[in-house]
mmCIF file of the N, C-alpha and C atoms, coordinates in Angstrom:
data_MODEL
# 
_entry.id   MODEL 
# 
loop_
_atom_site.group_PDB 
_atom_site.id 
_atom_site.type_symbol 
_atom_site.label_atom_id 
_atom_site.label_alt_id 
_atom_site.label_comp_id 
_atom_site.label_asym_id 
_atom_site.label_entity_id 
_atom_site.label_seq_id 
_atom_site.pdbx_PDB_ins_code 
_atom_site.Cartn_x 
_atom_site.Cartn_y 
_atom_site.Cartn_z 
_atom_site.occupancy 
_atom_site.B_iso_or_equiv 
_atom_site.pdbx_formal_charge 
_atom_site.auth_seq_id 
_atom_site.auth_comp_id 
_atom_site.auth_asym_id 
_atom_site.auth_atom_id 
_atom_site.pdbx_PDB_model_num 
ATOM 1   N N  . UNK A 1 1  ? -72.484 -83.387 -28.748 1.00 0.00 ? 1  UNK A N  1 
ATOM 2   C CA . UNK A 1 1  ? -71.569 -83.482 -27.636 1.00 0.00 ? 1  UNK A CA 1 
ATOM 3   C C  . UNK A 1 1  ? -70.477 -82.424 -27.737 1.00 0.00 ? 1  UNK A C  1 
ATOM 4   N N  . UNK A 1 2  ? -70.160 -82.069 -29.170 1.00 0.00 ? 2  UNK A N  1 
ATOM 5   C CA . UNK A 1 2  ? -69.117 -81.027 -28.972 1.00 0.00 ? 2  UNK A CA 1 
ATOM 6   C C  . UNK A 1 2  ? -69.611 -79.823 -28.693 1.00 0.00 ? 2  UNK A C  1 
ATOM 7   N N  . UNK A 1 3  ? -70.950 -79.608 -28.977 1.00 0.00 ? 3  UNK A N  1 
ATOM 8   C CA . UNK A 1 3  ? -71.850 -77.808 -28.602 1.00 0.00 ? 3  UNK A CA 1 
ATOM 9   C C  . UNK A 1 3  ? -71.274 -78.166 -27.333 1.00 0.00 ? 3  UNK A C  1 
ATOM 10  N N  . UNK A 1 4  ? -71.563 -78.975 -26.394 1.00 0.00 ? 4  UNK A N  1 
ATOM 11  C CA . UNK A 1 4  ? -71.774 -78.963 -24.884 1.00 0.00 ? 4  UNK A CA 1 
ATOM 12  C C  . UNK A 1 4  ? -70.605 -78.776 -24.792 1.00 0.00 ? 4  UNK A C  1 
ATOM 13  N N  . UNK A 1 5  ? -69.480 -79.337 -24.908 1.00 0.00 ? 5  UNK A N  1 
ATOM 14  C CA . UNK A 1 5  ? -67.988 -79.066 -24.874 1.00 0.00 ? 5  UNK A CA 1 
ATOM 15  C C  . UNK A 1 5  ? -67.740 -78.228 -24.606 1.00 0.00 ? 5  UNK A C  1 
ATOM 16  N N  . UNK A 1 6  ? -67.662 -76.689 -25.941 1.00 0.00 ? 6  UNK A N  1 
ATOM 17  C CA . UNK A 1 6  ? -67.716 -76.177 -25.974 1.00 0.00 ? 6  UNK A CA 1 
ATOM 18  C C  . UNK A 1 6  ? -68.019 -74.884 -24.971 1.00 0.00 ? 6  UNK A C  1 
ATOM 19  N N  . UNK A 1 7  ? -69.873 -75.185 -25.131 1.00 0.00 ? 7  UNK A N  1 
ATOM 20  C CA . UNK A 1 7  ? -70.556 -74.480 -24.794 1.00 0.00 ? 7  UNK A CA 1 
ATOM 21  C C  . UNK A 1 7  ? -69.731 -74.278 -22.732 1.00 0.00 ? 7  UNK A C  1 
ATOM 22  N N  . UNK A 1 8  ? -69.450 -75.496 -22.377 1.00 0.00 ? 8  UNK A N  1 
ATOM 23  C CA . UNK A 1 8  ? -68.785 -75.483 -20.776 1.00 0.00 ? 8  UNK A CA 1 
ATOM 24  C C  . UNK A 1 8  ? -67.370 -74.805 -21.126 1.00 0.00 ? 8  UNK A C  1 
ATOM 25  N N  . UNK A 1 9  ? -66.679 -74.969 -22.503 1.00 0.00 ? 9  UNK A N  1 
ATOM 26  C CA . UNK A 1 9  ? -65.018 -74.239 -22.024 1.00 0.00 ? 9  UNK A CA 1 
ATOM 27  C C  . UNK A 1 9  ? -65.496 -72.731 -22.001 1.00 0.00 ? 9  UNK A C  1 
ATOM 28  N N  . UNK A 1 10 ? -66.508 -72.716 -22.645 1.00 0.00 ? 10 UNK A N  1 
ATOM 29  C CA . UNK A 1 10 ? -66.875 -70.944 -22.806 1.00 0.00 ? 10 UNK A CA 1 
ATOM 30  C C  . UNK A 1 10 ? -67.076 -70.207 -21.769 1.00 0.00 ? 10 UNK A C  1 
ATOM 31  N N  . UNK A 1 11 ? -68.126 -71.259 -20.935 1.00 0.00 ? 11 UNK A N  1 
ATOM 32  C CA . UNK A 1 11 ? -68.616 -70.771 -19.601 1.00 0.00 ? 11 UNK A CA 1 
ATOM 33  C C  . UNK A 1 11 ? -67.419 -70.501 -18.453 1.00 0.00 ? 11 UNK A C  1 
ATOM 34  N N  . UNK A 1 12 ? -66.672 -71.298 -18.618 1.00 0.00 ? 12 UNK A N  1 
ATOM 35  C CA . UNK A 1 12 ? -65.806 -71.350 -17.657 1.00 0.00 ? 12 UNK A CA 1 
ATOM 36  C C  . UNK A 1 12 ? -64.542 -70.464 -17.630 1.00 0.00 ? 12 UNK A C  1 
ATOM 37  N N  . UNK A 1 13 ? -64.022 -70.444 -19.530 1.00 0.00 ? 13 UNK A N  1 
ATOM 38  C CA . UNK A 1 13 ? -63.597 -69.234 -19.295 1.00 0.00 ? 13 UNK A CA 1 
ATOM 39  C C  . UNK A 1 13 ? -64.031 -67.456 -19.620 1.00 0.00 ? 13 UNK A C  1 
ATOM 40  N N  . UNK A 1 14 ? -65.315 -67.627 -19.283 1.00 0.00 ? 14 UNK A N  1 
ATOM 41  C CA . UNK A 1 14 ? -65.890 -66.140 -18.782 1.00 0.00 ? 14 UNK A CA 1 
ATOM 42  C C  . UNK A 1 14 ? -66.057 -65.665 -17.674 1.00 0.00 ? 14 UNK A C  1 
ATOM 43  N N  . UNK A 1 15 ? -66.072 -66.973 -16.713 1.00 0.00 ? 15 UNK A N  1 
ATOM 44  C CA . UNK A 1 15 ? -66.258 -66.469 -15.261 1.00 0.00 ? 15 UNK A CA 1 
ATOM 45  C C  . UNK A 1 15 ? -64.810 -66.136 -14.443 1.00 0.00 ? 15 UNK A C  1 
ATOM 46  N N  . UNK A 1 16 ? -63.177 -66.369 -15.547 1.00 0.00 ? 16 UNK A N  1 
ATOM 47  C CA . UNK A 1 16 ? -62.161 -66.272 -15.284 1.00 0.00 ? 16 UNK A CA 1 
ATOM 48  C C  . UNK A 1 16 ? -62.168 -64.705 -15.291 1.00 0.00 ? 16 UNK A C  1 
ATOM 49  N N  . UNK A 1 17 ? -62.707 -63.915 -16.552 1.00 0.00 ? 17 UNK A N  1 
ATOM 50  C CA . UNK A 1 17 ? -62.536 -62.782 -17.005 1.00 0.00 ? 17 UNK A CA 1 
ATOM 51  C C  . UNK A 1 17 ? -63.603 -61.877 -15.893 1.00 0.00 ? 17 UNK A C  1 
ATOM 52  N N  . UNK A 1 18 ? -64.549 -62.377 -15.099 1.00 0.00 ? 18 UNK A N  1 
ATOM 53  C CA . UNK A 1 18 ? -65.224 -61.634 -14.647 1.00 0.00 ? 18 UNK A CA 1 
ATOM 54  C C  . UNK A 1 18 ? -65.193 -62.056 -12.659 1.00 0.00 ? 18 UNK A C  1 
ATOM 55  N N  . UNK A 1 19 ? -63.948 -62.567 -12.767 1.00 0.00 ? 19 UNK A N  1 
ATOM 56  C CA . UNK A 1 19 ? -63.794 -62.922 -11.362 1.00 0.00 ? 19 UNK A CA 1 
ATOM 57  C C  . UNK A 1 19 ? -63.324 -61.721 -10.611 1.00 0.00 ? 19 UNK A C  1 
ATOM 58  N N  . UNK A 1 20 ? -62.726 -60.904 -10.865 1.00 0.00 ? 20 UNK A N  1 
ATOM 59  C CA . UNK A 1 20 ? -62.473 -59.966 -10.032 1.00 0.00 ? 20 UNK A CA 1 
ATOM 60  C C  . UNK A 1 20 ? -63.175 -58.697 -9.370  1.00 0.00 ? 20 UNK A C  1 
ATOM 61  N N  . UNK A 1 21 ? -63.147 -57.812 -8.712  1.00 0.00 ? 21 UNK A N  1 
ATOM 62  C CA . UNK A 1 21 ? -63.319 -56.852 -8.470  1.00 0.00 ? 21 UNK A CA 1 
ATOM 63  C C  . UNK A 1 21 ? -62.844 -55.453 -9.044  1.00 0.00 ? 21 UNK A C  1 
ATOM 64  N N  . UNK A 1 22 ? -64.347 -55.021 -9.992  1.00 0.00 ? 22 UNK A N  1 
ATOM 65  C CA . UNK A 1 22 ? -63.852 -54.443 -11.068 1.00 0.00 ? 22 UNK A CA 1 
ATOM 66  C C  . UNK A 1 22 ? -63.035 -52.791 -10.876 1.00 0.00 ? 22 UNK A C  1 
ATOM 67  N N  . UNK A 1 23 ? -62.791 -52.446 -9.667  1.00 0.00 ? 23 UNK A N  1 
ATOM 68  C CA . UNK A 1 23 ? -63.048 -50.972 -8.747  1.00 0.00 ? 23 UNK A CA 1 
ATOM 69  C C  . UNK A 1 23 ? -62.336 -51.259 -7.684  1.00 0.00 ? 23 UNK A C  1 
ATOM 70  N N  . UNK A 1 24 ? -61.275 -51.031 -7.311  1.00 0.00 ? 24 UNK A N  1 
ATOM 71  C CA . UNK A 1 24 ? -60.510 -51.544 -5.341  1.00 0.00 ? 24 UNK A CA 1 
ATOM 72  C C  . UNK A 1 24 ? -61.503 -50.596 -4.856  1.00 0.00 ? 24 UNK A C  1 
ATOM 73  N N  . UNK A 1 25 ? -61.365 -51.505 -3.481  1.00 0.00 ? 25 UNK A N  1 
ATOM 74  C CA . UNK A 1 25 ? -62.258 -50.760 -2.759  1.00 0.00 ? 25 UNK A CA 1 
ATOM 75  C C  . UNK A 1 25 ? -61.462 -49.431 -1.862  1.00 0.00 ? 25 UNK A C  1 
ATOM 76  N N  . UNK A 1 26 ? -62.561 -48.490 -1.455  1.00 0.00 ? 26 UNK A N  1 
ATOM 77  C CA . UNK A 1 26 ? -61.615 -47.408 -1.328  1.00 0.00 ? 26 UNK A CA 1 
ATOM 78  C C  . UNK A 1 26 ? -60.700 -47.572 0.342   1.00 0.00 ? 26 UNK A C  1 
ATOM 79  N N  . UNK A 1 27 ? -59.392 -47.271 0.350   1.00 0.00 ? 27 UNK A N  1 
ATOM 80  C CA . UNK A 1 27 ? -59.148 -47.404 1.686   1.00 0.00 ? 27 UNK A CA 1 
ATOM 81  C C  . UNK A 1 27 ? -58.475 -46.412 2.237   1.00 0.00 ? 27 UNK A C  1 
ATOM 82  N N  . UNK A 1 28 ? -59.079 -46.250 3.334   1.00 0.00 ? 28 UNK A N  1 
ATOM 83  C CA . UNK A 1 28 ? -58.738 -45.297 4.355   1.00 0.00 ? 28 UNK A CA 1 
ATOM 84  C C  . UNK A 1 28 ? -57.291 -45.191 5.336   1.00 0.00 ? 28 UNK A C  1 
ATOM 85  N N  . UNK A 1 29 ? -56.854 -44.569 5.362   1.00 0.00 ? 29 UNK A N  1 
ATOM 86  C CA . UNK A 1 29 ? -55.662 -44.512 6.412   1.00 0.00 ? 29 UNK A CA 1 
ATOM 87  C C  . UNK A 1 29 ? -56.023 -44.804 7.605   1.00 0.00 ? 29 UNK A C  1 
ATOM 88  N N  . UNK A 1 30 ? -55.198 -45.215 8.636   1.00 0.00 ? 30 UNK A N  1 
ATOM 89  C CA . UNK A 1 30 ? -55.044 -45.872 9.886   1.00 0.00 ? 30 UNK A CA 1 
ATOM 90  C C  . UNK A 1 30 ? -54.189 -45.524 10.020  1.00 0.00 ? 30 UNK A C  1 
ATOM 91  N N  . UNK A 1 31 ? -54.604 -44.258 11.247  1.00 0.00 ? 31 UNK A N  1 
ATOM 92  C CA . UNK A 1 31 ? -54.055 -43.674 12.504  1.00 0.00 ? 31 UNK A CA 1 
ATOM 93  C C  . UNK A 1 31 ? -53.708 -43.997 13.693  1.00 0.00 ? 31 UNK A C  1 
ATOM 94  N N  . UNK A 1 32 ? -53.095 -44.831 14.398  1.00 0.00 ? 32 UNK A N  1 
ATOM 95  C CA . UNK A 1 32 ? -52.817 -45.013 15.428  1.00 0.00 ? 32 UNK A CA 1 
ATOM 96  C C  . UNK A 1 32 ? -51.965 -44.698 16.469  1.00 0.00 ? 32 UNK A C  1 
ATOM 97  N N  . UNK A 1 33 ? -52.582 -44.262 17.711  1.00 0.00 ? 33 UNK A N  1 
ATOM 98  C CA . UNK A 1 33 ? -52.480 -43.156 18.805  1.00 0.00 ? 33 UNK A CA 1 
ATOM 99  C C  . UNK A 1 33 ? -51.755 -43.912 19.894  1.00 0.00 ? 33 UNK A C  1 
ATOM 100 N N  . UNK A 1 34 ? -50.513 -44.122 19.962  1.00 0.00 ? 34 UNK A N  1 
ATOM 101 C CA . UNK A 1 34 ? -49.766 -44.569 21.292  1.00 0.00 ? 34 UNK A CA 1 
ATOM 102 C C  . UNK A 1 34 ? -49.645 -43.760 22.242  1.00 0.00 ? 34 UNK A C  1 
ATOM 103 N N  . UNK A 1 35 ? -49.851 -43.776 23.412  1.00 0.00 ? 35 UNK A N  1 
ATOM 104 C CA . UNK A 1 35 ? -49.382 -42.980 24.644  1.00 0.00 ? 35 UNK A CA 1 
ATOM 105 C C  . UNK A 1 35 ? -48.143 -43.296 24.697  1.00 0.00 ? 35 UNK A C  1 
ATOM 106 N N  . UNK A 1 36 ? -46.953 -42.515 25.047  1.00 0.00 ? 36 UNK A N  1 
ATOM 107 C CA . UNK A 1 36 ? -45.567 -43.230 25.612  1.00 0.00 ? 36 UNK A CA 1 
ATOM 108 C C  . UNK A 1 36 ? -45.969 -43.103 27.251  1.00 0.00 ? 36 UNK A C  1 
ATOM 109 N N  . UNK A 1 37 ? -44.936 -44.072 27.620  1.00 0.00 ? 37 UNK A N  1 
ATOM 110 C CA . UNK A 1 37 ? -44.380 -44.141 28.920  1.00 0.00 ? 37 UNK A CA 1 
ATOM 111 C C  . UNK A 1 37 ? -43.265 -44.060 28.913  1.00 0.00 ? 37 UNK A C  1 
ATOM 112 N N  . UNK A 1 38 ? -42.674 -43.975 30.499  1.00 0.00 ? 38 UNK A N  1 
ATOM 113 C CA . UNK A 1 38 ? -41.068 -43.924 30.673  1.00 0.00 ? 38 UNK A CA 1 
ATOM 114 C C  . UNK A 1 38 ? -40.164 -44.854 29.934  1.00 0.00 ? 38 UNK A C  1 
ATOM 115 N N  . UNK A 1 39 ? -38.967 -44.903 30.306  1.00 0.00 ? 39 UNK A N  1 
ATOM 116 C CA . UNK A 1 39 ? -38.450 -45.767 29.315  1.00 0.00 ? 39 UNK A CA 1 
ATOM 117 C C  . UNK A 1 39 ? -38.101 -47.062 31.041  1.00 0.00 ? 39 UNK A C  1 
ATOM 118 N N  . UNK A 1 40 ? -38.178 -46.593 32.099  1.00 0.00 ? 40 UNK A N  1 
ATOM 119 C CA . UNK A 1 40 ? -37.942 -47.777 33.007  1.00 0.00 ? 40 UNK A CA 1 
ATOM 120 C C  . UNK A 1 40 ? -38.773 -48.610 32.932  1.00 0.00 ? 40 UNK A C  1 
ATOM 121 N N  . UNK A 1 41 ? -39.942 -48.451 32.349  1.00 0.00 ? 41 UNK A N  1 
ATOM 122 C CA . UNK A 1 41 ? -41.174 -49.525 32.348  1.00 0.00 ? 41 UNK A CA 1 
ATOM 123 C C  . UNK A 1 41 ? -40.592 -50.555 31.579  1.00 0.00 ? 41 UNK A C  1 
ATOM 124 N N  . UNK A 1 42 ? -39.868 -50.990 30.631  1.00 0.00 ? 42 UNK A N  1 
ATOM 125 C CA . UNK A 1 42 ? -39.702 -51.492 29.934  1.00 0.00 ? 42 UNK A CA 1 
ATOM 126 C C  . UNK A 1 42 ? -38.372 -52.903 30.772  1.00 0.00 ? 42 UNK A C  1 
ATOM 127 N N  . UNK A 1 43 ? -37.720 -52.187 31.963  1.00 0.00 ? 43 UNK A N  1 
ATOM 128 C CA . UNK A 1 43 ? -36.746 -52.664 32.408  1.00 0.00 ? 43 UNK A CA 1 
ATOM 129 C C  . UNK A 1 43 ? -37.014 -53.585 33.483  1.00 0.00 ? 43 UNK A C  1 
ATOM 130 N N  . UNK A 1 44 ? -38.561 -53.218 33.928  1.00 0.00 ? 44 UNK A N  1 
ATOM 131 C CA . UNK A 1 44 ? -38.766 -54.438 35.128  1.00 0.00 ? 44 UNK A CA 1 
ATOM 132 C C  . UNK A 1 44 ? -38.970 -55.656 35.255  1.00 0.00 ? 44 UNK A C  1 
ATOM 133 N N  . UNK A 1 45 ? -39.265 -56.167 34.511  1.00 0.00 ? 45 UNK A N  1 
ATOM 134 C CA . UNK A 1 45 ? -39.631 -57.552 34.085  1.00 0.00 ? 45 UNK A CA 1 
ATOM 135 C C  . UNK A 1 45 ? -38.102 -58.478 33.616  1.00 0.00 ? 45 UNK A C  1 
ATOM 136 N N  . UNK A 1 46 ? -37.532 -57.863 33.087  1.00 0.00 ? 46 UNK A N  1 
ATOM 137 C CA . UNK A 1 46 ? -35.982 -58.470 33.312  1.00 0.00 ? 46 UNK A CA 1 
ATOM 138 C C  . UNK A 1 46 ? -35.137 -58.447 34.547  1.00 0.00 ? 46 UNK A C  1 
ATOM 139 N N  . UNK A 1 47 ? -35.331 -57.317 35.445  1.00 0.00 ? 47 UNK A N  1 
ATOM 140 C CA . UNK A 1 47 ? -35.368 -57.444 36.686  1.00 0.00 ? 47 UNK A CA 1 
ATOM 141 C C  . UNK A 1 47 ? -35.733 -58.640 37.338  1.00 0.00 ? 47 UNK A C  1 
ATOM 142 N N  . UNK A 1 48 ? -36.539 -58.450 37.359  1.00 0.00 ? 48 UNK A N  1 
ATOM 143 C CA . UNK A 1 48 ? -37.732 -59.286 38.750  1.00 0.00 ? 48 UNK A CA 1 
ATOM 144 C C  . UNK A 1 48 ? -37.796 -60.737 37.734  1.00 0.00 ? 48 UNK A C  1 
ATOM 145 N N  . UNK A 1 49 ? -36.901 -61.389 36.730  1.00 0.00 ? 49 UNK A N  1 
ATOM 146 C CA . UNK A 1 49 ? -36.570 -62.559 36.330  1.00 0.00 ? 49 UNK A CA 1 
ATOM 147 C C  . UNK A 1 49 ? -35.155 -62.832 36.889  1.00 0.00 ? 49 UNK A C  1 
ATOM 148 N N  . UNK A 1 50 ? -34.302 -61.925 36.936  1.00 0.00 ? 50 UNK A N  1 
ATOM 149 C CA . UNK A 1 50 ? -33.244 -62.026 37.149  1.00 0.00 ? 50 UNK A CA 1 
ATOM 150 C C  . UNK A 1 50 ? -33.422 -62.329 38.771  1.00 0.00 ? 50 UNK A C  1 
ATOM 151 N N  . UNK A 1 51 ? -33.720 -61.253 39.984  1.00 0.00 ? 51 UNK A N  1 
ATOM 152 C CA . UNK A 1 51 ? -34.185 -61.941 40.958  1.00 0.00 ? 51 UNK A CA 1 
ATOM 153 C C  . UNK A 1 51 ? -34.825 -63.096 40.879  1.00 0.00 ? 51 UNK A C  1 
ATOM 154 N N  . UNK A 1 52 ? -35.378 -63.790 40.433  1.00 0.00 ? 52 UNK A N  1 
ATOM 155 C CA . UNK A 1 52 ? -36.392 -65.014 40.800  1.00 0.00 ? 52 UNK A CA 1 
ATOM 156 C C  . UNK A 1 52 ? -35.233 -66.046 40.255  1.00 0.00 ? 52 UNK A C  1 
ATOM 157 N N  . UNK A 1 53 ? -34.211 -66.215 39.465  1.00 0.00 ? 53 UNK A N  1 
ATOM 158 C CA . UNK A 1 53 ? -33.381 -66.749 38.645  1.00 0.00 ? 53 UNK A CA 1 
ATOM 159 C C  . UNK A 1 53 ? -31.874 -66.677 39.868  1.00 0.00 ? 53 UNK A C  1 
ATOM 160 N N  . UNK A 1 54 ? -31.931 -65.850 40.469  1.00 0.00 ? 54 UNK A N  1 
ATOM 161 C CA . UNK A 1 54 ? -30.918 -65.732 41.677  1.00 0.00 ? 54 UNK A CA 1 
ATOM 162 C C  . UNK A 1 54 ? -31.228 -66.130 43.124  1.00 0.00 ? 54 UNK A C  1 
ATOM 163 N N  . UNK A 1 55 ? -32.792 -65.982 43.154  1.00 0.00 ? 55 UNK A N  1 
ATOM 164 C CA . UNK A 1 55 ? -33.661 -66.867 44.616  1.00 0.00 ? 55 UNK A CA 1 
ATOM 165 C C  . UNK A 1 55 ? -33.818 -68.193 44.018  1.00 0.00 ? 55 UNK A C  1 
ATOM 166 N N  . UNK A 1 56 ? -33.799 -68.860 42.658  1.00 0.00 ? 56 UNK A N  1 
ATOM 167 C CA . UNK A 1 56 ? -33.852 -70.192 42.408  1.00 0.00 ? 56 UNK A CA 1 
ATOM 168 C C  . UNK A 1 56 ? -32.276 -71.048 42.706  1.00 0.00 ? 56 UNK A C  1 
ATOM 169 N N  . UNK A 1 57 ? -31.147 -70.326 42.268  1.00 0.00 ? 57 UNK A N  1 
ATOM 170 C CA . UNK A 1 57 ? -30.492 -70.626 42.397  1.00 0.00 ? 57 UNK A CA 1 
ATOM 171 C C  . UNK A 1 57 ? -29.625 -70.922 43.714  1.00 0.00 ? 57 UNK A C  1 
ATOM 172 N N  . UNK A 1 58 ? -30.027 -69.426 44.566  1.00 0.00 ? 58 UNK A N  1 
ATOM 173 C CA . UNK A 1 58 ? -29.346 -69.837 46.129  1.00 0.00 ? 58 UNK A CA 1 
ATOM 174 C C  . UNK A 1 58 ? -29.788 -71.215 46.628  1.00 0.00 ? 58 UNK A C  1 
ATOM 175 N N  . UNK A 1 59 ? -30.991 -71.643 46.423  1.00 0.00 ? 59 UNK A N  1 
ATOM 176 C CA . UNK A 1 59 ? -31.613 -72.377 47.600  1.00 0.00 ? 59 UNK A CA 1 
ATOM 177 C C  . UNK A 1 59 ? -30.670 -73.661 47.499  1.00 0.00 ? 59 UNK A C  1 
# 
């Protein structure tokens, strides 16, 4: 009963020592290509809340 003991702490800690990935894998850079736009694009949607927030309120 103690071989078996044993024989399982052994196993178990070898598969600790061989859990990893022995090499990173290789990685590539990431390029990413934005178009700009104007900078008013960014302003309409606070707009056209603010209207809808001023037609909620008149009524």
């Amino acid at each position: 009963m103690k071989k078996l003991a044993l024989a399982t702490a052994l196993t178990f800690a070898s598969t600790a020592a061989f859990a990893g990935n022995p090499a990173p894998a290789p990685v590539e850079p990431v390029v990413i290509v934005e178009d700009t736009s104007s900078s008013s694009a960014g302003i309409i949607v606070p707009i056209l809340a603010i209207i809808l927030l001023a037609a909620a309120a008149s009524d």
